[in-house]
C-alpha positions in Angstrom: 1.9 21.2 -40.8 2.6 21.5 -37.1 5.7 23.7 -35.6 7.8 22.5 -33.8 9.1 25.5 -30.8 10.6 25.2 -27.4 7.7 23.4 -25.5 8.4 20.6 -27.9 11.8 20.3 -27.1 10.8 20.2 -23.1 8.2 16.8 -24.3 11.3 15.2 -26.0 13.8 15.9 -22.9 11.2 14.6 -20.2 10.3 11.8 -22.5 14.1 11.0 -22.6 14.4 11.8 -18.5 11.5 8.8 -18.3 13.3 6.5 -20.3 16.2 6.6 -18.9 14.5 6.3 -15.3 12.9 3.0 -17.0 16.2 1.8 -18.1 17.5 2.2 -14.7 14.7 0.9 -12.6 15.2 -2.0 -14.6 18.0 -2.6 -15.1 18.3 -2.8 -11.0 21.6 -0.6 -10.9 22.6 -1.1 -7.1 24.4 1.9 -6.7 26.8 4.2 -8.5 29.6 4.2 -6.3 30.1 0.2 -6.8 30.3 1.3 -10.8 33.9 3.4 -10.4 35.7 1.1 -12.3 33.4 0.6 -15.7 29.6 1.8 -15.4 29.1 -1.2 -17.4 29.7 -3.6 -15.1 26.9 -2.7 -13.0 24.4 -2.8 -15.6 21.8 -5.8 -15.2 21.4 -6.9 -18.6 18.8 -9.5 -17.2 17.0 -6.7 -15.8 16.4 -5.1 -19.4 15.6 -8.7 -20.7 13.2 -9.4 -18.0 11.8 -5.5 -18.8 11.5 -7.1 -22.9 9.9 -10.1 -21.9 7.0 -8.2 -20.3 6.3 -5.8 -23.0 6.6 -8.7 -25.3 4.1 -10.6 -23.3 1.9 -7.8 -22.0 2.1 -4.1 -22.6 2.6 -4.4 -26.5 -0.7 -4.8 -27.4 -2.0 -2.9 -24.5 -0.1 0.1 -25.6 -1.0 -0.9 -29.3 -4.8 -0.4 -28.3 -4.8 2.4 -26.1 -2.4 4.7 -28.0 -4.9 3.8 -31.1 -8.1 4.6 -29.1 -6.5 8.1 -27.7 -4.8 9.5 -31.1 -8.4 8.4 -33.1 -10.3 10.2 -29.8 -8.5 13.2 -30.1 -8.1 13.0 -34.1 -12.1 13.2 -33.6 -12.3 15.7 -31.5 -9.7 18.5 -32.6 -11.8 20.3 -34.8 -14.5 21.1 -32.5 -11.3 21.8 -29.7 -10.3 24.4 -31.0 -13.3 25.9 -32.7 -15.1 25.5 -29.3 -12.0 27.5 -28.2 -12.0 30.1 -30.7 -15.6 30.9 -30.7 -16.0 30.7 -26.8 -12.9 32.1 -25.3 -10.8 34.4 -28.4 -13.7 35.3 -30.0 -15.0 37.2 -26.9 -15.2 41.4 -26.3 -13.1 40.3 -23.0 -10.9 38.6 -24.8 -9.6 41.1 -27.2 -10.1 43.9 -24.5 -7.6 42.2 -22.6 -5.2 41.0 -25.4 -5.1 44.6 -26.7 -4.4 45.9 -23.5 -1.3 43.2 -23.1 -0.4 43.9 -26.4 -0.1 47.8 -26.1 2.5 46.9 -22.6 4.3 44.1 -24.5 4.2 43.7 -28.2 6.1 40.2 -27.5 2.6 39.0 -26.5 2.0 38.1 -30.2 -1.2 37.8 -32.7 -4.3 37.7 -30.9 -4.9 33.7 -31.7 -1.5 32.7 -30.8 -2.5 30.5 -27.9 -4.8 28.7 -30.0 -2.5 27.9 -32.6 0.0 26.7 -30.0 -3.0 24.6 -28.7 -3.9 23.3 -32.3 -0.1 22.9 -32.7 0.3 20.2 -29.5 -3.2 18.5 -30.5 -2.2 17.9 -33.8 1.8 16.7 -32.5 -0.4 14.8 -29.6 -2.3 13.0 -32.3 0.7 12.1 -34.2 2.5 10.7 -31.5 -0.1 8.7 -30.5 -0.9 7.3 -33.6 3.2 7.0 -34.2 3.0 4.9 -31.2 0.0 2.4 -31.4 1.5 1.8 -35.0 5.4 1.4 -33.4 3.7 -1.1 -31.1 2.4 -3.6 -34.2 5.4 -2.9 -36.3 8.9 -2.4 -34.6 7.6 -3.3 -31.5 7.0 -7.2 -32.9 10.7 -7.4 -33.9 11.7 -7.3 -29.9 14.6 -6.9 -28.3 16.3 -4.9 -25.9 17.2 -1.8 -27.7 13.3 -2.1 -30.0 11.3 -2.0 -25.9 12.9 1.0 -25.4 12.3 2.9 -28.5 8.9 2.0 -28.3 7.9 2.9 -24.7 10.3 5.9 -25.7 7.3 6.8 -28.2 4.7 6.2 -25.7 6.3 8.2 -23.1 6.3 10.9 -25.9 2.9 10.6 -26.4 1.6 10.8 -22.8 3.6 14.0 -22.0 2.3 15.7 -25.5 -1.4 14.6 -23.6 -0.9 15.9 -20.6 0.8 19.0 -22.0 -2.4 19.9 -24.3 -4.6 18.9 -21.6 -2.6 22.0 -19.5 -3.1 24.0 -22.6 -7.1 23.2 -22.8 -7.1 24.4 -18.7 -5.5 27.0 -19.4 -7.7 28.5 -21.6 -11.1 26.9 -20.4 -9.5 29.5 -16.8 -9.6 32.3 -18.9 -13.3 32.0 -19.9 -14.9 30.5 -16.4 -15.2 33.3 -13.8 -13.0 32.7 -10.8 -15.6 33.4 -7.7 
């Protein structure tokens, strides 16, 4: 099973900071200052409708298929990730020179395969959200309503950050083994 540590924490709060730039973007607030008297006055409930309707009508089944595609794609592909990673980058004389060398300054550095099992770690929470999300999408997601569109692009928005966040990772270590001129 996966762990779950701080990094995790930053997908769910940027995940939440997207949704709730969604919700305002449409739900077309006009301004705050007009809100003084009750903030929920100034919400536009036929924003959020109109933001239903087109999930309903288009990006369900968009997001059902290309959330399926990417967590099967990467469900594929993790074992040779990380093996790739392990063999070519930990597994090197370089690597360990330099890890030992960290390690004898700062013991906080860790085990000498900590980065790869923090990059196993968001693959494998990258593959579950995705898959969480195409199967949110044909489930919840046909329900509808207000409140169900958001908890469902919620999970996509999850999903892309865990992507994008293991796709640092993957950079990160593929720098470490390519020779900067």
């Amino acid at each position: 099973m996966s762990s779950f540590g701080r990094s995790d924490g930053w997908v769910f709060l940027i995940s939440t900071l997207v949704m709730i730039a969604v919700c305002i973007i449409a739900a077309s607030i006009p301004g705050l200052v007009a809100c003084y008297k009750s903030v929920l006055t100034c919400l536009d409930l036929e924003g959020m409708t109109k933001l239903a309707k087109v999930y309903d009508d288009k990006l369900r089944s968009d997001f059902f298929a290309g959330f399926l595609a990417v967590g099967a794609f990467l469900l594929s592909l993790k074992t040779f990730i990380v093996m790739t990673m392990k063999v070519n980058v930990y597994d090197t004389s370089h690597y360990e020179d330099t890890w030992k060398k960290q390690f004898a300054l700062d013991p906080r550095v860790g085990p000498r395969y900590k980065g790869l099992k923090r990059l196993n770690d968001c693959l494998f929470n990258s593959i579950l959200s995705s898959l969480t999300a195409a199967v949110a999408q044909v489930s919840i997601g046909l329900v509808g309503g207000v409140v169900i569109t958001i908890l469902c692009v919620w999970l996509c928005a999850i999903s892309v950050i865990y992507l994008t966040f293991c796709l640092y990772l993957v950079k990160r270590n593929l720098d470490s083994i390519i020779p900067t001129a």
